[in-house]
Each structure stands twice: as C-alpha cells, then as structure tokens.
C-alpha positions as CSV (number, residue, x, y, z in Angstrom):
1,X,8.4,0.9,-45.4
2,X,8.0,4.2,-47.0
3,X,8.3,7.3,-44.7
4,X,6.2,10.1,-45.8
5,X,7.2,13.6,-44.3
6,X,4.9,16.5,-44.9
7,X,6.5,18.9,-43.2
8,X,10.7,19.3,-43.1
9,X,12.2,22.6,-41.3
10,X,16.2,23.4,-41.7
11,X,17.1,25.8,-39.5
12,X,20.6,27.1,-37.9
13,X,19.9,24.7,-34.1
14,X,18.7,21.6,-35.8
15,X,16.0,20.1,-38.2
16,X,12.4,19.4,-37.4
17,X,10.0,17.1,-39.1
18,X,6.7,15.5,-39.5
19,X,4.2,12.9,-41.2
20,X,1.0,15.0,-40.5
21,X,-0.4,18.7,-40.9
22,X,-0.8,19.0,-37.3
23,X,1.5,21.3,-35.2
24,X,3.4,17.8,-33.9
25,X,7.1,16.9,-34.7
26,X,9.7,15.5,-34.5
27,X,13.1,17.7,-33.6
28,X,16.8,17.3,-33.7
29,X,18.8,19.9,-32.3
30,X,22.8,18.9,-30.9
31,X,22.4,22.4,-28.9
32,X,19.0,21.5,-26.7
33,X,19.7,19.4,-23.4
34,X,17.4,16.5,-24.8
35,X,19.1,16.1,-28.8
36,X,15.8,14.1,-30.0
37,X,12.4,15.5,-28.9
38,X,8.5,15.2,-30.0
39,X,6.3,18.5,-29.7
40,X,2.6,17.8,-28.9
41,X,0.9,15.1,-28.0
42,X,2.2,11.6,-28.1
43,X,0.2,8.2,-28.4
44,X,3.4,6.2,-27.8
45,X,2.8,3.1,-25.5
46,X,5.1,3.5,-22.3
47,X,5.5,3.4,-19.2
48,X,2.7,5.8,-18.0
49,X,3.4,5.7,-13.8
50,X,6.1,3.9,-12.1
51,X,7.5,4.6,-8.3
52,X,7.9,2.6,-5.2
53,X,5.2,2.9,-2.2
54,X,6.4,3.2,1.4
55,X,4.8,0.0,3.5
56,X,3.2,2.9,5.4
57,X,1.9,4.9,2.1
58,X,2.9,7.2,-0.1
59,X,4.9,7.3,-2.7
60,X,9.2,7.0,-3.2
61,X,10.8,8.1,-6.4
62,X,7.7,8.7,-8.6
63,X,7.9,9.6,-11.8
64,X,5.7,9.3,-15.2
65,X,2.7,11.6,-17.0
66,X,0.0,10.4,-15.4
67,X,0.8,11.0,-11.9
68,X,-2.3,12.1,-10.0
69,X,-3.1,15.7,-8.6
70,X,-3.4,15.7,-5.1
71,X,-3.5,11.6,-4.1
72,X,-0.4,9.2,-4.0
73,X,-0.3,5.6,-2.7
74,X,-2.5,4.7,0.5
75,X,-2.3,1.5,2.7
76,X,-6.5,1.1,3.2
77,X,-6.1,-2.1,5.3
78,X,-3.4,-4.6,6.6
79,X,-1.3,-5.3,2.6
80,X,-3.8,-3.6,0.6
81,X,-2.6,-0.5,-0.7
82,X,-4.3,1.5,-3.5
83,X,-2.2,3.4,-5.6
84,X,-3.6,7.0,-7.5
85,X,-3.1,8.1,-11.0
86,X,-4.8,10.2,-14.0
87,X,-4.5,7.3,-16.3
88,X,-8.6,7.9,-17.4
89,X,-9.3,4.6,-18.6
90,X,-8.9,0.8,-17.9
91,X,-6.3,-0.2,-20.9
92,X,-3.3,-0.2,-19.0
93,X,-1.2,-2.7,-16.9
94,X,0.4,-2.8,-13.7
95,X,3.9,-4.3,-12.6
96,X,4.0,-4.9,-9.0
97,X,7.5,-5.9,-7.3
98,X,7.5,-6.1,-3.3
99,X,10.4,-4.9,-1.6
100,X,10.0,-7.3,1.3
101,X,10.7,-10.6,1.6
102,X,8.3,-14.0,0.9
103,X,5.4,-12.0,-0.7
104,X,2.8,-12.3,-3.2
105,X,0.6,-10.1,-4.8
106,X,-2.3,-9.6,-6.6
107,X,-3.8,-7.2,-8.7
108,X,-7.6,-6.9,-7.2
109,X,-9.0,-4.0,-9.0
110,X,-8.2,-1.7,-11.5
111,X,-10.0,1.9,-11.8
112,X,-9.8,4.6,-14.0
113,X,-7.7,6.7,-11.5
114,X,-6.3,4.2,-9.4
115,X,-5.5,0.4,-8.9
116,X,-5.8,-1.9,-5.5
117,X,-3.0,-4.4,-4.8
118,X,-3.0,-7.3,-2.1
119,X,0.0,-8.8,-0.7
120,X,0.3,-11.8,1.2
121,X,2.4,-14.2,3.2
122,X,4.5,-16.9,1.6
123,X,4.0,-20.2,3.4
124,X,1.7,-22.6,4.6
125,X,-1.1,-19.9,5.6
126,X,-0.9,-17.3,3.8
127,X,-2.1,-13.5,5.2
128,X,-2.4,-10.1,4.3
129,X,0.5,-8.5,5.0
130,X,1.8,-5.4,4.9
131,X,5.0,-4.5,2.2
132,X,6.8,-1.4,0.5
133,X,6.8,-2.0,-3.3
134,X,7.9,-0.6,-7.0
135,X,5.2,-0.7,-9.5
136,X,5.0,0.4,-13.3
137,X,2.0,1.2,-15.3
138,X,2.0,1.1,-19.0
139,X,-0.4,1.5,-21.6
140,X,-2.0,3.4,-24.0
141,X,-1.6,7.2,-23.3
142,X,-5.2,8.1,-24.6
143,X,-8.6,5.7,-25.9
C-alpha cells in the first residue's frame, strides 16, 4: 500500500496532513486534549447512534452524530418503542440489547429518521411486553 499525501503542514503544536486538495486532514498535536483528530467531514463507518431507552421512553446515556433534533425514544404501544435519529437513509443497522429479563426482540421497521423495535415474552406464549434497552446504530455516515 502506497500512501499518497498532498498536503503535509509542520508547525510548532503538531503536524497535519492529507491525501486530497480538500480542506480535510488529518492532525497530530501532543498539546490538544484529543492527540489524533480529522477536520471536516468524515465517511468512516461507525457507530452513528447508541444509548439505552427507559421502559417508559426516552432516552439514557445517548451519545453519537446523528442524534435527532427535538425527538428521542418513545414507547407507542405495550413493547414497541420507536427510537428517533437524523441518520437520512436506510443503510445502517441496529443492535438492540434489552435490559430486562427473558426478552426478545425484533427489528420491525426501519425509517430514514427512526427505527421500531418489538419485544416479547420468553416462554410458552409469547407477548408484547414492555422493556428498557441499549441499542447501537452503525452505518455509513452519508449515501
């Protein structure tokens, strides 16, 4: 593998490079809080959303890019919750943990700004039911 760098700034608080003529880089610096940084926009895969939602709604420890505006997680019915997010498109994927006991779960729709998830009952007859959970969302930042 051959690295090409265009663009390769010294400076006295670090070094900064890049493989384009954009205005993106790459930057090392030992006297910024974060050592290794990009500037600009990034197309990295990642995790995009993650957090836990209450059993109630709403959201616990959130934290990613593409958090939405103004909307978190909602409970819409008994264990279907829909979670919010400014994802924009449909190539992403969604980790779902509950944080109760015997449940399942299962990815029922997935949106451009938000996703439904059902839980249910482990056991003979299975039900909706209602359940806290973590979830992660990653993807492609942009299509």
């Amino acid at each position: 593998y051959q690295l090409r760098i265009k663009k390769l700034t010294i400076a006295s608080d670090g070094i900064a490079f890049s493989d384009s003529n954009s205005d993106n880089f790459f930057r090392l610096s030992l006297q910024d809080t974060i050592p290794f940084r990009y500037h600009g926009n990034t197309d990295i895969p990642g995790v995009l959303l993650a957090g836990e939602v209450y059993t109630a709604g709403g959201f616990s420890s959130v934290w990613g890019a593409k958090g939405h505006a103004s909307k978190t997680g909602e409970k819409i019915a008994t264990g279907q919750y829909k979670v919010w997010h400014s994802i924009g498109h449909l190539e992403y994927q969604v980790q779902i943990t509950p944080t109760t006991e015997n449940r399942s779960c299962c990815v029922v729709g997935k949106n451009t700004d938000n996703f439904v998830v059902y839980f249910y009952s482990i056991g003979s007859s299975p039900t909706l039911a209602d359940t806290g959970f973590h979830f992660s969302i990653t993807g492609k930042n942009y299509v």
